[in-house]
C-alpha positions in Angstrom: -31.4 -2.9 10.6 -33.3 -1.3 13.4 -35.2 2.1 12.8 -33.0 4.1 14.7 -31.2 8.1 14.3 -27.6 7.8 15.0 -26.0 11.0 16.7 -21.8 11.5 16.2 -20.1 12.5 19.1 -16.6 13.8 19.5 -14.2 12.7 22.3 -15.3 11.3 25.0 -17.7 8.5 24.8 -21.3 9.4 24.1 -22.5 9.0 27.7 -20.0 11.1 28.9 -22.8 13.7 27.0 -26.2 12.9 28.0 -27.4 15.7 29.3 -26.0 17.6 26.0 -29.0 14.9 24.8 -31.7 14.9 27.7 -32.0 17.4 30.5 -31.0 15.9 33.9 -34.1 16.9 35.5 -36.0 14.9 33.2 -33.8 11.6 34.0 -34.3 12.4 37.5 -38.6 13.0 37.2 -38.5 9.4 34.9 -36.3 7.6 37.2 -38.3 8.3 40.0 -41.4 7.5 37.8 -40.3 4.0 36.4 -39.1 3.2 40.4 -42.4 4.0 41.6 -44.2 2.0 38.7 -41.6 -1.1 39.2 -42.5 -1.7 42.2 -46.2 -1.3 42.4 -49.0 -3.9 42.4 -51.7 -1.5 41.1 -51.8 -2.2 37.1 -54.2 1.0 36.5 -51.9 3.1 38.7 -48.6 2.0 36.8 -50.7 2.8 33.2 -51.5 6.3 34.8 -48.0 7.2 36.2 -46.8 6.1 32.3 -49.0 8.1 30.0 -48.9 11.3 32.6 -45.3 11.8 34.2 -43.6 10.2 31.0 -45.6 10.9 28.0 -45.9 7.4 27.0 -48.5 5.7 24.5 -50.6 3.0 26.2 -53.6 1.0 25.0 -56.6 0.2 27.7 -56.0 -3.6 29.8 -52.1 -3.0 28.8 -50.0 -5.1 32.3 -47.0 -4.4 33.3 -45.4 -7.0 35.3 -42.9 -6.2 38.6 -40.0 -4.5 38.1 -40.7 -3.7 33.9 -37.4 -1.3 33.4 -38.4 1.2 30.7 -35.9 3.6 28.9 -34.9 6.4 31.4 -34.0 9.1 29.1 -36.7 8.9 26.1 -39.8 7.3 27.5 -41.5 9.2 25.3 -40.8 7.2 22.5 -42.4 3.8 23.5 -45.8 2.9 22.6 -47.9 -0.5 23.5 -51.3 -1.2 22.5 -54.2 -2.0 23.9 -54.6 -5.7 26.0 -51.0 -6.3 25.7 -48.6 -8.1 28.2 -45.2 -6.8 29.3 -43.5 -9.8 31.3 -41.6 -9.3 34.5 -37.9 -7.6 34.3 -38.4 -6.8 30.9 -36.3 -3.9 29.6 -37.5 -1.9 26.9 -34.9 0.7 25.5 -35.2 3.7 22.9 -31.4 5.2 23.4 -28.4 3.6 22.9 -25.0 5.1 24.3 -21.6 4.2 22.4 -18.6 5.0 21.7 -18.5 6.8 19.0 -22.5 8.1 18.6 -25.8 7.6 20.1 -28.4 6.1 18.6 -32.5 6.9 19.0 -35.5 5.1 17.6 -39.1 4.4 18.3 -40.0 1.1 20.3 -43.6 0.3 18.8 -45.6 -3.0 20.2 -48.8 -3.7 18.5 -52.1 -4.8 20.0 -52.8 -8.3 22.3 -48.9 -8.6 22.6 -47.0 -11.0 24.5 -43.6 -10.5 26.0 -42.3 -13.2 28.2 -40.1 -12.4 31.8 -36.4 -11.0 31.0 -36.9 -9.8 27.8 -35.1 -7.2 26.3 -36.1 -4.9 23.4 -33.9 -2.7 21.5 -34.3 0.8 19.8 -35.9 1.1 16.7 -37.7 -1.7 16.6 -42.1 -2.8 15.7 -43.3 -5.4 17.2 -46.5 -6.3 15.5 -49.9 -7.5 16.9 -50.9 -10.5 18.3 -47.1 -11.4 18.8 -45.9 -13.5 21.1 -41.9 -12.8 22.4 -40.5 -16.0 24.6 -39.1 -15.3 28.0 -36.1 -14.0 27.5 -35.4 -12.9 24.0 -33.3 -10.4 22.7 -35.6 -8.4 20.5 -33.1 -6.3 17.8 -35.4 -6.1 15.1 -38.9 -5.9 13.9 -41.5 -9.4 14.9 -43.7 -9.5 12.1 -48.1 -9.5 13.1 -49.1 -12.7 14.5 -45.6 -14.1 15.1 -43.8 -16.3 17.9 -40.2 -15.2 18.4 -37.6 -16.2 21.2 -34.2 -16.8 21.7 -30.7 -14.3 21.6 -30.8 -13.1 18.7 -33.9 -13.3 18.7 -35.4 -15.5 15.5 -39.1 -16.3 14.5 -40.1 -19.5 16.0 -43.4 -20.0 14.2 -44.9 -17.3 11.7 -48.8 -16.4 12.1 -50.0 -18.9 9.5 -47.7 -21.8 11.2 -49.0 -20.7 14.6 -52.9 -20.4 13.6 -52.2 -24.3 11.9 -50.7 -25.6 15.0 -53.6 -24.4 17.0 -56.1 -25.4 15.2 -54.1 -28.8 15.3 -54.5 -28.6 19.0 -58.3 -28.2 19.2 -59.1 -30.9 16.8 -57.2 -33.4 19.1 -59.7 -31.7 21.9 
């Protein structure tokens, strides 16, 4: 199960309350944020835009690639580490809006991180260092240090120790 906070709602469903759960001049300040970053070229520029206007945790040589959609509501609650990759279109969520409840968690990925085009990752959810997430993976729940994960759901392709074999493999057929 993810590491998330589930909130009950009564009635209508739980988007018909989000601003009972953000304030709508905060949605409004990230959405024009995230646009801005989406679109630009400058890596440093969309790292500075992240960690000042949304509160966001981001390590030194982190890359976004174009159009990177990040949560709208709770920014806040992703962190990435340091020298880590964020592939094109990627969505990276820390709300969830259902029927019945809302749900919240931390999104935390690691140092030296990989995350392939199209990806999306769900709330709650670690992804640990020196990971590698293929192109287009459903993330919904945690990818252990070292790892290479891809598919929806996602599932662990090769763990560290297969990985560090297999390229170690490689270079002795060098």
């Amino acid at each position: 199960m993810r590491n998330t906070t589930r909130y009950p709602v009564e009635g209508a469903n739980s988007l018909w309350h989000v601003y009972k759960t953000v304030p709508f001049w905060k949605v409004v300040k990230n959405f024009i944020v995230i646009q801005l970053a989406r679109y630009t070229p400058f890596l440093a520029m969309k790292n500075w835009l992240y960690r000042t206007f949304l509160n966001m945790k981001i390590g030194d040589q982190t890359s976004f690639g174009l159009m990177v959609m990040l949560d709208i509501m709770f920014p806040e609650k992703i962190s990435i580490g340091r020298n880590s990759v964020i592939g094109y279109n990627t969505t990276i969520l820390a709300h969830e809006y259902l029927i019945k409840e809302y749900r919240l968690g931390e999104v935390l990925i690691g140092d030296e991180v990989m995350i392939g085009a199209n990806t999306t990752i769900l709330p709650g959810v670690r992804i640990g260092d020196h990971s590698i997430v293929s192109a287009g993976t459903l993330v919904n729940k945690d990818v252990p240090d070292g790892a290479f994960v891809g598919g929806n759901p996602m599932r662990i392709i090769y763990t560290r120790e297969e990985l560090e074999k297999r390229f170690k493999t490689e270079e002795s057929h060098d």
